[in-house]
C-alpha positions in Angstrom: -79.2 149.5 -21.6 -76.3 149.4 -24.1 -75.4 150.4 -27.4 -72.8 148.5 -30.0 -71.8 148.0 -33.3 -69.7 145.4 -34.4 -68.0 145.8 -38.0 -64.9 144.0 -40.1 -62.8 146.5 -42.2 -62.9 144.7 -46.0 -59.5 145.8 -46.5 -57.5 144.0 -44.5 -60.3 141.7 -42.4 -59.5 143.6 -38.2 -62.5 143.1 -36.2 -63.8 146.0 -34.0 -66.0 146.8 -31.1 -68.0 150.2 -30.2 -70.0 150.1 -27.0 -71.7 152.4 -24.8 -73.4 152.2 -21.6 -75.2 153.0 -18.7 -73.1 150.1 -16.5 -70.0 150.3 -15.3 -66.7 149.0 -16.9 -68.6 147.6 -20.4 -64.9 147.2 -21.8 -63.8 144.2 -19.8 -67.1 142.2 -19.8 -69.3 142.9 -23.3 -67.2 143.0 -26.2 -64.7 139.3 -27.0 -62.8 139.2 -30.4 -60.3 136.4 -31.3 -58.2 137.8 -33.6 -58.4 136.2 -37.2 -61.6 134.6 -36.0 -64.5 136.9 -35.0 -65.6 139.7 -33.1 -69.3 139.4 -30.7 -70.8 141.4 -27.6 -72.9 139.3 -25.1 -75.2 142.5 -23.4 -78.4 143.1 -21.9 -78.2 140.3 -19.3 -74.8 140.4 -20.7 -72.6 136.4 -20.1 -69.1 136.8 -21.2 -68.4 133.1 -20.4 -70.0 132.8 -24.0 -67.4 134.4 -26.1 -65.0 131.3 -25.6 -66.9 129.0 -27.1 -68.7 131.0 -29.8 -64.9 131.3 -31.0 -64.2 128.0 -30.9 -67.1 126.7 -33.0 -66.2 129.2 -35.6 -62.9 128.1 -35.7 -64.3 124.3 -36.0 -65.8 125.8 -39.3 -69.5 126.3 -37.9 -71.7 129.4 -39.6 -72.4 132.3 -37.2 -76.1 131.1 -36.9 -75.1 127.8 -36.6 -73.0 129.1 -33.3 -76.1 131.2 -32.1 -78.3 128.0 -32.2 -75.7 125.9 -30.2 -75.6 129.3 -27.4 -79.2 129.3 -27.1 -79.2 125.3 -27.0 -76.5 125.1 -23.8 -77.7 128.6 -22.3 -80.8 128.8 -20.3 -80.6 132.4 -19.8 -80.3 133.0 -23.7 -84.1 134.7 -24.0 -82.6 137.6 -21.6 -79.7 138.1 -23.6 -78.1 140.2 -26.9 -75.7 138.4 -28.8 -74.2 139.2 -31.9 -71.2 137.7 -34.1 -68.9 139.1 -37.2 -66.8 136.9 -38.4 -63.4 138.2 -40.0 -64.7 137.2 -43.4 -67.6 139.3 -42.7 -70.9 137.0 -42.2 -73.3 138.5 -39.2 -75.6 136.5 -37.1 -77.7 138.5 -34.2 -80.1 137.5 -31.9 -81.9 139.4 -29.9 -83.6 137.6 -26.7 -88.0 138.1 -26.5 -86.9 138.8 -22.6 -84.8 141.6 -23.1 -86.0 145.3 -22.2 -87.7 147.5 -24.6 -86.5 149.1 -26.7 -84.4 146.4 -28.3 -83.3 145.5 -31.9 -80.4 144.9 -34.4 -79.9 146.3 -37.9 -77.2 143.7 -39.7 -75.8 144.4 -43.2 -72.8 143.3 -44.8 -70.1 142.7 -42.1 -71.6 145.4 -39.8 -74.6 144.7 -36.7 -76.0 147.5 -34.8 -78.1 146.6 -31.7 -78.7 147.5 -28.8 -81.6 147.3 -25.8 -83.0 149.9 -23.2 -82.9 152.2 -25.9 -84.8 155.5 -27.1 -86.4 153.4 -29.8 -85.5 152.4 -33.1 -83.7 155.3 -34.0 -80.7 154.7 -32.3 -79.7 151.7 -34.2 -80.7 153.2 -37.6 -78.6 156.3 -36.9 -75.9 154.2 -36.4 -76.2 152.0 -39.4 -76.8 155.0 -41.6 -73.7 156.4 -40.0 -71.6 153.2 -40.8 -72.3 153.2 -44.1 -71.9 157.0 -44.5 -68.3 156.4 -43.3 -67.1 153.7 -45.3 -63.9 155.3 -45.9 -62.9 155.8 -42.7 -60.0 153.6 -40.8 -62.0 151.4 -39.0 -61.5 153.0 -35.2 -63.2 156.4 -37.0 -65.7 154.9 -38.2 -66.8 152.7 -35.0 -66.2 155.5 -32.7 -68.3 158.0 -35.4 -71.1 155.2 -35.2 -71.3 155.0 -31.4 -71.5 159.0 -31.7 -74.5 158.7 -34.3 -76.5 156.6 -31.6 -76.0 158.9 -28.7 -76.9 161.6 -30.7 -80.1 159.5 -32.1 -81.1 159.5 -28.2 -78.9 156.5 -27.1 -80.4 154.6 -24.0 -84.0 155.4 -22.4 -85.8 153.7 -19.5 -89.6 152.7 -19.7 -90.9 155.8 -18.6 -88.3 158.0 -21.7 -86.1 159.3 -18.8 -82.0 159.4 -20.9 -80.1 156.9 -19.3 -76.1 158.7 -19.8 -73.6 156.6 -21.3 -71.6 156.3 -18.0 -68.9 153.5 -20.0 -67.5 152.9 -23.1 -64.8 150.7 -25.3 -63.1 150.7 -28.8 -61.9 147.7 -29.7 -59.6 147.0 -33.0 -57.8 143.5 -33.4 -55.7 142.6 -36.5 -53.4 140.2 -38.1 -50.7 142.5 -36.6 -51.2 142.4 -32.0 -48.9 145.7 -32.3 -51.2 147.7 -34.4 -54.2 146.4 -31.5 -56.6 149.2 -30.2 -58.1 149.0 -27.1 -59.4 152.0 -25.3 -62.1 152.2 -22.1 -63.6 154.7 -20.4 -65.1 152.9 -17.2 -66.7 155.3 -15.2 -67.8 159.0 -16.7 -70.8 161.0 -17.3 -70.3 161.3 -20.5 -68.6 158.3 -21.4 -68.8 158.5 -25.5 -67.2 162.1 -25.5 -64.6 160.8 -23.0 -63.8 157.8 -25.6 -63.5 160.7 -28.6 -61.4 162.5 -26.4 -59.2 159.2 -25.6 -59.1 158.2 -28.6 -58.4 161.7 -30.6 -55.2 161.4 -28.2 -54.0 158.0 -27.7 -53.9 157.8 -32.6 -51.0 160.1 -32.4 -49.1 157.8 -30.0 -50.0 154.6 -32.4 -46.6 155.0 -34.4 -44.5 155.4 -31.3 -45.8 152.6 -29.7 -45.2 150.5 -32.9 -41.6 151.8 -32.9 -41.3 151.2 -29.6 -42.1 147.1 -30.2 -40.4 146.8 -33.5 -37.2 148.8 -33.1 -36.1 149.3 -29.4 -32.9 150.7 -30.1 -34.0 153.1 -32.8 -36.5 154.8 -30.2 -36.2 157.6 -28.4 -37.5 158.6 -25.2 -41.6 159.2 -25.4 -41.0 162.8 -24.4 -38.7 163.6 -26.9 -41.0 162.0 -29.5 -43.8 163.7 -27.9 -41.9 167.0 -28.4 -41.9 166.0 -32.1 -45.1 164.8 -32.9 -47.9 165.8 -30.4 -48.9 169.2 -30.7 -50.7 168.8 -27.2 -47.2 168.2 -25.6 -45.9 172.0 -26.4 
């Protein structure tokens, strides 16, 4: 009962993570990215204990399919599961277990995946395709964080009988050649989890600089009130 797109920005090769979900606290168990390396979510009958070796058999120089073949070899629970890899140079591999609930699916193009299972239909992860292509010139956090929003608009997550499950957690995850410049944003437990993230998010970008500052030039930094005073219309 989850929701995520995966996508590489071709400008300057971060990796990023949008997910939604009825479960709890989806930011610190679904989504795995290894800077430089690749980004991948583990969901339905999610296993993070994947991630760490999916990254280190792309790193040995192994193809994303390659890496989903070896998962499903060493994982017996791999027919229950949704995995999907982007690689910082952009290849996509999904899978998408026969065992996991209906309605489940991916749409892959080039260095984007959206998938997701327990869904309204097939809709959802069009809707979000069409809206990551739509908003290719976007910085990458935008555009993620706009695809999530297409999906829940598109119906999101449904349960056999077409009750909406709510979104009750979500994440945005942006990693980079630079760990400064890093995004990583979660809404654990809300009833409207994706509008929380917007909300979040729409805050936290104004703060990006400071905190940059803040790491780079200590001395040259002023107090985060003063600066908020400065540069965060919200903080008059």
């Amino acid at each position: 009962m989850t929701y995520t797109v995966i996508g590489v920005s071709p400008e300057d090769g971060r990796l990023g993570i949008g997910i939604a979900t009825y479960s709890l606290g989806v930011g610190g168990y679904c989504p795995f990215i290894e800077r430089g390396v690749a980004a991948l979510s583990t969901q339905a009958f999610a296993n993070p204990a994947l991630g760490p070796p999916a990254a280190a058999a792309l790193r040995e120089g192994k193809d994303p399919e390659a890496v989903l073949a070896r998962l499903a070899a060493e994982d017996p629970g791999f027919a229950f599961r949704q995995v999907v890899i982007a690689t910082a140079g952009g290849r996509v591999a999904a899978h998408t277990g026969p065992r996991t609930r209906p309605w489940s699916g991916h749409v892959t193009g080039d260095g984007f995946a959206a998938f997701g299972n327990v869904l309204a239909g097939e809709r959802t992860v069009d809707a979000m395709a069409d809206a990551w292509k739509d908003r290719a010139g976007d910085d990458l956090p935008e555009r993620l964080l706009a695809t999530l929003e297409a999906g829940r608009d598109a119906g999101g997550q449904a349960n056999a009988d077409g009750t909406h499950l709510t979104e009750r957690s979500a994440a945005l995850v942006v990693r980079g050649a630079d760990i400064v410049e890093d995004l990583d944003l979660r809404v654990d437990l809300h009833e409207a989890a994706v509008d929380e993230l917007r909300r979040l998010h729409d805050i936290y970008r104004v703060y990006l600089p400071y905190y940059a500052l803040r790491a780079r030039l200590p001395a040259e930094t002023p107090p985060q009130d003063a600066w908020a005073r400065e540069n965060d219309p919200a903080a008059n």
